[in-house]
C-alpha atoms as one frame of an Amber mdcrd trajectory, in Angstrom:
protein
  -6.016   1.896   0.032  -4.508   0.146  -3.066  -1.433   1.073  -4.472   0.233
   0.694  -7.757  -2.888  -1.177  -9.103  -4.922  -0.656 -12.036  -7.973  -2.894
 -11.103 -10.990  -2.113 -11.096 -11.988  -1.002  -6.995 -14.861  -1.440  -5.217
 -16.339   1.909  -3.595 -15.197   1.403  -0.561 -11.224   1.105  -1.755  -8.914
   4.094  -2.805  -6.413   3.879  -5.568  -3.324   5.605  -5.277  -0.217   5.464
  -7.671   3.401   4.336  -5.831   4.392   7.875  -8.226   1.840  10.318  -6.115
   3.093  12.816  -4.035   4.510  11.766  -0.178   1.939  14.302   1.347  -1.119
  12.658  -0.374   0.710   9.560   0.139   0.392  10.361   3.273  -2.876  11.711
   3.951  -4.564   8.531   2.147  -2.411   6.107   4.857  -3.265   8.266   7.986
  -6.979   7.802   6.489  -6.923   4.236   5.816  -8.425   1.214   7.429  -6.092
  -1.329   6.081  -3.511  -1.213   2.815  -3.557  -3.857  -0.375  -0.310  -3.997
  -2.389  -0.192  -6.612  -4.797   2.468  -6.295  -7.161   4.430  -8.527 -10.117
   7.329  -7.822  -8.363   6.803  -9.746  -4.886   9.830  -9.135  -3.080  10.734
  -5.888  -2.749  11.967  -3.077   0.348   8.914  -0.513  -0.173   8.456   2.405
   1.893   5.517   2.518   1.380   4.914  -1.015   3.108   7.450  -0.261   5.475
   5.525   2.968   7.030   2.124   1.361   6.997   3.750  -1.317   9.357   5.493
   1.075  11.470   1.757   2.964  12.705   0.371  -0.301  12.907  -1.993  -0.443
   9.465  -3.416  -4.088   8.673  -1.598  -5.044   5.483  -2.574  -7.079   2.399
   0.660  -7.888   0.103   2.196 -10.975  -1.918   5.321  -8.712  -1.046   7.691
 -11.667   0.567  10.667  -9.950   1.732   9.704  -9.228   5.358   9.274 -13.224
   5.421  13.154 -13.938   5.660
């Protein structure tokens, strides 16, 4: 799952705007193998981040607030 990206994906990833809904939100975490959030802003409290850790989800991010 990437979110908040408007790269172009390979098949195997699913985009998903930070704007969508929390019950697809939802659905497309509880389905995921691992989450990719690359972002401008790189330090930052996201929820988003922040639930993925909390089941355990492998995560990919240049976020660097959970580094202090």
């Amino acid at each position: 799952m990437v979110v908040g990206s408007s790269i172009k994906l390979p098949h195997f990833a699913t985009y998903v705007s930070d704007s969508e809904s929390y019950v697809q939100i939802m659905k497309l975490i509880m389905g995921s193998k691992a989450l990719i959030d690359l972002s401008e802003n790189n330090y930052y409290d996201s929820g988003i981040l922040n639930m993925c850790y909390s089941i355990g989800l492998p995560i990919i991010s240049n976020n660097h607030i959970k580094l202090a």
